[in-house]
N, C-alpha and C positions, 0 to 999 in steps of 0.2 A: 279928654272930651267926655261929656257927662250925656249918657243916649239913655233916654226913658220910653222911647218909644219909634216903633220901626213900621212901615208898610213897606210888603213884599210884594212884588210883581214877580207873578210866578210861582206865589207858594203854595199852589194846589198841587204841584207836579213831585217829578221824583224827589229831588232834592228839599224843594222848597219843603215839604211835607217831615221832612227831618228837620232843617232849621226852625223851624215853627215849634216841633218838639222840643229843642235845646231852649229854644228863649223862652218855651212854657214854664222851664224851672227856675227863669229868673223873674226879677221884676219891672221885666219892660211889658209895656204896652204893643200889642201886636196886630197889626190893622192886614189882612191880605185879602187884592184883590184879587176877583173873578168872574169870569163873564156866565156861568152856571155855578149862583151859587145853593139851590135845589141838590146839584150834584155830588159836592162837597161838604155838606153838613156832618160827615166823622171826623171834621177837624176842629167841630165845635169845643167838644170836652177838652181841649189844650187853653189852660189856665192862660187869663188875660187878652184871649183871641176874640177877633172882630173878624166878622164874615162880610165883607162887603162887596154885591152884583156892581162890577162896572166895567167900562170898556174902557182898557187904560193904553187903546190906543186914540184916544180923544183928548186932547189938549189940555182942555178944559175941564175935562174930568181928573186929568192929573193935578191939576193947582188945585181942585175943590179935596180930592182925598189926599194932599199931601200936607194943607193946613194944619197946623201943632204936631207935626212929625219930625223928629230930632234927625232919622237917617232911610234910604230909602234903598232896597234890596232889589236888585235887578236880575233875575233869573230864565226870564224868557228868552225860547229859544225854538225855532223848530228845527227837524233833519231832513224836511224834507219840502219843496219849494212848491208855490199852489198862487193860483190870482186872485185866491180867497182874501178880503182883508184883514189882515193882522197873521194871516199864517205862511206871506211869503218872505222870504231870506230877506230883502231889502227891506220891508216891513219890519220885520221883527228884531233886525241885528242891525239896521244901520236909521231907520227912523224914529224906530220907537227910544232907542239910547239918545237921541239929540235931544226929544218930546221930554222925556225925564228931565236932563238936566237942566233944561228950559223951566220946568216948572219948579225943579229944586231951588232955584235962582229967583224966582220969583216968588216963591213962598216962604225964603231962607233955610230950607233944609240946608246943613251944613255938611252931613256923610253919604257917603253915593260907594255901595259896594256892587259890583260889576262881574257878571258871568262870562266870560269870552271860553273860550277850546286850545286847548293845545294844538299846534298845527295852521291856528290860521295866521296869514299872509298873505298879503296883497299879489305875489306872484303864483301862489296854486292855481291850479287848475280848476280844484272845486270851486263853484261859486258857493258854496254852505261855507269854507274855509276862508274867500274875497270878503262876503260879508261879515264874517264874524272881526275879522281884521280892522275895514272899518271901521267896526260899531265902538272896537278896541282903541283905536284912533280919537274918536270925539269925545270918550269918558277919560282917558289921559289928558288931552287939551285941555280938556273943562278944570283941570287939577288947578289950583288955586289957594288965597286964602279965605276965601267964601262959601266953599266945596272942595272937603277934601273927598278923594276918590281910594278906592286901591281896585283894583286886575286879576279875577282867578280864572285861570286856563286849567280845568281838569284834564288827564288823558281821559278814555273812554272810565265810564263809574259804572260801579258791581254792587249787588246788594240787592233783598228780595222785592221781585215787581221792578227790576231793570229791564232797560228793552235790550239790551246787547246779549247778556250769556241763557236768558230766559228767551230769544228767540231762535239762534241756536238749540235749544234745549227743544224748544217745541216742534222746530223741525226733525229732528234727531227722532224725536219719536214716531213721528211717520215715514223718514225715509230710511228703508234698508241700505240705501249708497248715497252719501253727502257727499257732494261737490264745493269744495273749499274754492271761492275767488281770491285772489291775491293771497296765498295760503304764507306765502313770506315777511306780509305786513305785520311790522313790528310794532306791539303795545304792550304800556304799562299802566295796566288796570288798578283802579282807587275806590278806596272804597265809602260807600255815600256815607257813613257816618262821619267816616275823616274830611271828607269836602266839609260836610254842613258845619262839622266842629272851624274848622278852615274861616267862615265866615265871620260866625257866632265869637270866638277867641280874637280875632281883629277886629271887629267892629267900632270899639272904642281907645285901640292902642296907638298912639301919636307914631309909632315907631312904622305902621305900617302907611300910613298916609305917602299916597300918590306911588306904592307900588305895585308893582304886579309879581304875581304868587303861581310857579307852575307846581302842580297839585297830581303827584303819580303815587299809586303803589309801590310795593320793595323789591317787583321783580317782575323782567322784559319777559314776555310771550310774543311767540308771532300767531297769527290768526289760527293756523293748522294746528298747533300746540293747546290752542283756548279749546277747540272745538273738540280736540282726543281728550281735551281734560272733560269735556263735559259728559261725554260719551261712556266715563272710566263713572265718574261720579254718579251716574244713572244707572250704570250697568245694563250698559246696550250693548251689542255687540253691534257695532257698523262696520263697513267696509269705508273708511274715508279717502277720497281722491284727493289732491291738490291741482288747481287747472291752472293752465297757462297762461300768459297775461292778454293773448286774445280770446281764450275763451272763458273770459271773467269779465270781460267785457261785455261780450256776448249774453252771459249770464245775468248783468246787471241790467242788460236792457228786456231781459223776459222779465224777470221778476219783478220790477217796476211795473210792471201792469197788474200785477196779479194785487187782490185787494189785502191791505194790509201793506205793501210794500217791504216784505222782508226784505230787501237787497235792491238799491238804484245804480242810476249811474253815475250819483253824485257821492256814493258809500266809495264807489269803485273808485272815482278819483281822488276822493279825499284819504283814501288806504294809500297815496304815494308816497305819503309826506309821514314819516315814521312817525307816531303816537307817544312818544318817551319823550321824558325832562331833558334839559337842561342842567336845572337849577334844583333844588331840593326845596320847593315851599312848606311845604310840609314840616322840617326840622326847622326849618325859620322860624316857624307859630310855636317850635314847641310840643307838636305834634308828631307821634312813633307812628308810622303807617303800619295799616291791616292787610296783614298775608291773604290773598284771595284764598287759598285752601285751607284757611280756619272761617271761613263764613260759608262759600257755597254750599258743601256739602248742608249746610244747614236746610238750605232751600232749594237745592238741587237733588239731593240723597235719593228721596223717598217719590213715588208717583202715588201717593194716595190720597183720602178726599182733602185734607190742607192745603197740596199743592194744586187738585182740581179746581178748592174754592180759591185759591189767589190768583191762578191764572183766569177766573174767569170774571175776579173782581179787576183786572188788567183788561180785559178786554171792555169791559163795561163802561171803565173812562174813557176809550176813544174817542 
């Protein structure tokens, strides 16, 4: 299949913001939607890129921006559930992937590459993990010969201006005693370059159509082991606890109020369901995955003004 040109939904975000870079060096056509695009104007300088405001949970907007687009990148996602529109779990994982393929179909886009998580399933407990399931459910269906589709499930993704080891990190630096939830929950952390390459490398290989791709790093941590690494990498001296499984509970329903939402009670349920592969997608594509401790330290190392100014370019997207 011959793709000259992609719109991304979702490519202002972590991810998407690397894939945008990879396809900047080739010569596809790169259309990515956004609802602030004032905001995102430092993704202009990526060769071949269209910045275009639109609300691409609107029907209507998706058949007008997906006109003479050969494949269409699906990246939205959120972690945390709101009755805002567009930024609740059923919104964003299980309507807005039908909305897509609705207009892929009627616009004839023929490639639909899909975001879904490791871990989800119709049987968790989390609803972030039910929905994502789902959303997982109706881009498989849609597979075809009119749309082909393929399925990447990351474990949790690493890399500088993630929200997983860089909030850890920021709390580390205010509390002298961290309180580890679910400190047993097992994951294996990936790192965004290898995602984004993940996509970018499939996009147009027949071999991949109507699969799905689980997407880990090359080695199991449990939460308590992530968090002593970040501590070691900083050079903090903490005293770290590990808490119980009802006082993790406990934990996810304070911190949920607190602004920002470091820790809910939807983190806490969806920590049941072990964060590690199966399958090794990654070697599928052709792709050697990235040691988490040949990158962090890059952007965890040091507390000085680079790392003041990225975390406060982190906060500024919220």
């Amino acid at each position: 299949m011959r793709i000259e040109s992609v719109c991304i939904l979702g490519g202002t975000g972590f991810v998407g913001r690397h894939i945008a870079n990879l396809l900047g060096n080739t010569r596809v056509s790169i259309k990515v939607l956004t609802g602030r695009r004032e905001r995102n104007k430092h993704l202009l300088p990526i060769p071949n890129l269209q910045l275009v405001e639109a609300d691409v949970h609107d029907p209507d907007t998706l058949v007008r921006e997906f006109r003479g687009v050969d494949a269409v990148i699906n990246l939205v996602g959120v972690l945390n559930d709101s009755p805002v529109k567009g930024r609740g779990f059923q919104s964003a994982h299980v309507d807005l992937p039908a909305s897509v393929i609705e207009a892929c179909r009627s616009t004839g886009v023929g490639r639909l590459l899909h975001m879904s998580a490791l871990g989800a399933s119709p049987d968790a407990e989390s609803r972030y993990q039910q929905t994502k399931a789902e959303g997982e459910r109706i881009v498989r269906d849609a597979h075809g010969e009119d749309l082909a589709v393929s399925i990447y499930r990351p474990s949790v993704i690493f890399g500088p201006e993630d929200k997983f080891l860089n909030t850890f990190a920021d709390l580390l630096r205010i509390a002298p005693i961290f309180f580890v939830p679910t400190p047993e929950a097992r994951f294996r952390p990936v790192y965004v370059t290898d995602v984004a390459r993940a996509f970018t490398q499939s996009l147009a290989r027949r071999e991949t159509f109507g699969q799905t791709f689980e997407l880990c790093g090359p080695q199991t941590y449990t939460l308590e082991e992530l968090v002593r690494y970040c501590a070691r990498v900083m050079d903090l001296d903490r005293t770290i606890v590990g808490l119980s499984d009802r006082m993790s509970r406990l934990q996810a329903r304070i911190l949920e109020k607190v602004p920002g939402k470091p820790y809910s009670y939807e983190n806490y349920l969806a920590s049941k369901i072990d964060n590690v592969c199966t399958e090794d997608g990654l070697a599928a594509l052709g792709i050697h995955p990235t040691a988490l401790e040949t990158v962090v330290p890059r952007y965890l190392g040091r507390t000085g003004a680079r790392q003041r100014y990225n975390r406060f370019r982190r906060l500024a997207r919220r």
